[in-house]
C-alpha positions in Angstrom: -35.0 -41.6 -6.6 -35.9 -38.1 -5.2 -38.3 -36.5 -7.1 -37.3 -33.1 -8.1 -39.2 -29.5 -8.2 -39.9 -26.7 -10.2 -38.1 -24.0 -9.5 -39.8 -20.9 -9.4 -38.2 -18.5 -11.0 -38.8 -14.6 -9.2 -41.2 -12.5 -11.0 -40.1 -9.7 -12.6 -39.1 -6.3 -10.5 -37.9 -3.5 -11.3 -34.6 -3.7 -13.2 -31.1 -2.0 -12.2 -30.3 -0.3 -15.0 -26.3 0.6 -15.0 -25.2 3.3 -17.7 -22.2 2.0 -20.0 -19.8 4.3 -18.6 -20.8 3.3 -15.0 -20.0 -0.2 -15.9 -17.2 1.1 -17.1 -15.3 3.1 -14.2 -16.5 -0.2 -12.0 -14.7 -2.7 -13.9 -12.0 -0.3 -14.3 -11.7 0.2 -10.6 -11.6 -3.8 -10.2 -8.8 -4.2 -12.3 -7.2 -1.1 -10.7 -7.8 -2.9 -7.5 -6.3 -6.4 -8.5 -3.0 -4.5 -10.1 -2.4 -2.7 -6.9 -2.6 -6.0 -5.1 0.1 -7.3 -6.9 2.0 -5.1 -6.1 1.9 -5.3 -2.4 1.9 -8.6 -2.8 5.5 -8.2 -4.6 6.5 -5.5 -2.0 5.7 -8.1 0.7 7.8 -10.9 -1.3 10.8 -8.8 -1.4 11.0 -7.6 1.8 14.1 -8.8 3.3 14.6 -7.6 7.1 12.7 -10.1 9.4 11.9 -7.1 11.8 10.0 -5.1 8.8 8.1 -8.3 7.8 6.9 -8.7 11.2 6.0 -4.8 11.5 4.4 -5.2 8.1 2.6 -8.5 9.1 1.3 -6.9 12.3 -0.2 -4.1 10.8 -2.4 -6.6 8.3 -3.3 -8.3 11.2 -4.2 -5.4 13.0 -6.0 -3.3 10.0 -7.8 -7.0 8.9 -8.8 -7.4 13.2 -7.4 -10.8 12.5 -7.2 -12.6 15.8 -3.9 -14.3 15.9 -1.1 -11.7 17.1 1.9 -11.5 16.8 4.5 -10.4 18.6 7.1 -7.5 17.3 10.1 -7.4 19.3 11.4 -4.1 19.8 14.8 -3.5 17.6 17.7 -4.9 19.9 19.5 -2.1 21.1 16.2 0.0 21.8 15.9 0.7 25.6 12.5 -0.8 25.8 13.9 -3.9 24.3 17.0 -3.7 26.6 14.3 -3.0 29.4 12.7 -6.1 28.7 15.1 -8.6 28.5 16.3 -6.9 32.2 12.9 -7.4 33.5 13.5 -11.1 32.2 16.1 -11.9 33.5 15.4 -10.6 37.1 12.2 -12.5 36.8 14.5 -15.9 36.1 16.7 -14.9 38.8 13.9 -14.8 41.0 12.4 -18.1 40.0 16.1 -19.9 40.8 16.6 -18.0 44.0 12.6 -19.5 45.0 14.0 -23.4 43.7 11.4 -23.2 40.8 14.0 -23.2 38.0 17.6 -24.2 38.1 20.7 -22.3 36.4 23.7 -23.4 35.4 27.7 -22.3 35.7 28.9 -19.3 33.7 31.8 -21.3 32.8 29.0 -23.8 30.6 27.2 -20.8 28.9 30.5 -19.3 28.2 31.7 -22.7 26.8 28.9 -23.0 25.0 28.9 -19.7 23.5 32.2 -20.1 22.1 31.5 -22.9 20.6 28.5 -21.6 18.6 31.0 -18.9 17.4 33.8 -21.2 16.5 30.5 -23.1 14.3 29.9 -19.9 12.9 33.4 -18.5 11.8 33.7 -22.1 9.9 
C-alpha cells in the first residue's frame, strides 16, 4: 500500500477581508446573473423561425469565438440569396457541360416535383 504524506498546510498570509455589504452586492450579482440566464435560455427555447435560431446561434458562436460555424442562408427572396443560388447553378452547368456531373430531363424534375406537392396537399 502507498504510504501517504503530510500535507502541508500554507502558512498564514495576509487575509482578504470582504465587507458584508461587498459580499452582499456579489452574491447579489450572481443570482442576478443566473436569472438573466434563464431567461435567454427561455427566449432561445421559444424561438420558432429556423432563420432567427440560426441568426441567434451564429451570433453565440461568434461573440463565444466558438470554432464550429455555421452557415446563415440569406432570407430566400433577398438578392444576395437569389445571387447565390445563380452563381450555383452556373457553376453545375459548367460542371455537366465539362462531363464531371451529369443532369437529368426537365420532364423528371418536373415529375418529380409534382409529386412532392401532390404528398404535401394530402
Amino acid at each position: 500500500m502507498k504510504e501517504t504524506k503530510p500535507y502541508d498546510l500554507p502558512k498564514e498570509g495576509p487575509k482578504n477581508i470582504v465587507s458584508e455589504p461587498m459580499a452582499e452586492y456579489q452574491s447579489m450579482s450572481s443570482l442576478q446573473l443566473e436569472a438573466d440566464k434563464a431567461r435567454l435560455i427561455r427566449a432561445i427555447v421559444n424561438i420558432d423561425s429556423k432563420l432567427v435560431f440560426d441568426k441567434v446561434k451564429q451570433r453565440l458562436r461568434d461573440i463565444l469565438n466558438l470554432r464550429e460555424e455555421v452557415v446563415v442562408e440569406p432570407e430566400p427572396d433577398s438578392k444576395e440569396y437569389i445571387m447565390t443560388g445563380l452563381k450555383e447553378a452556373f457553376l453545375e452547368m459548367k460542371e455537366v457541360k465539362a462531363g464531371r456531373s451529369q443532369s437529368r430531363p426537365a420532364e423528371e424534375l418536373l415529375k418529380e416535383l409534382m409529386e412532392e406537392r401532390d404528398e404535401e396537399d394530402d
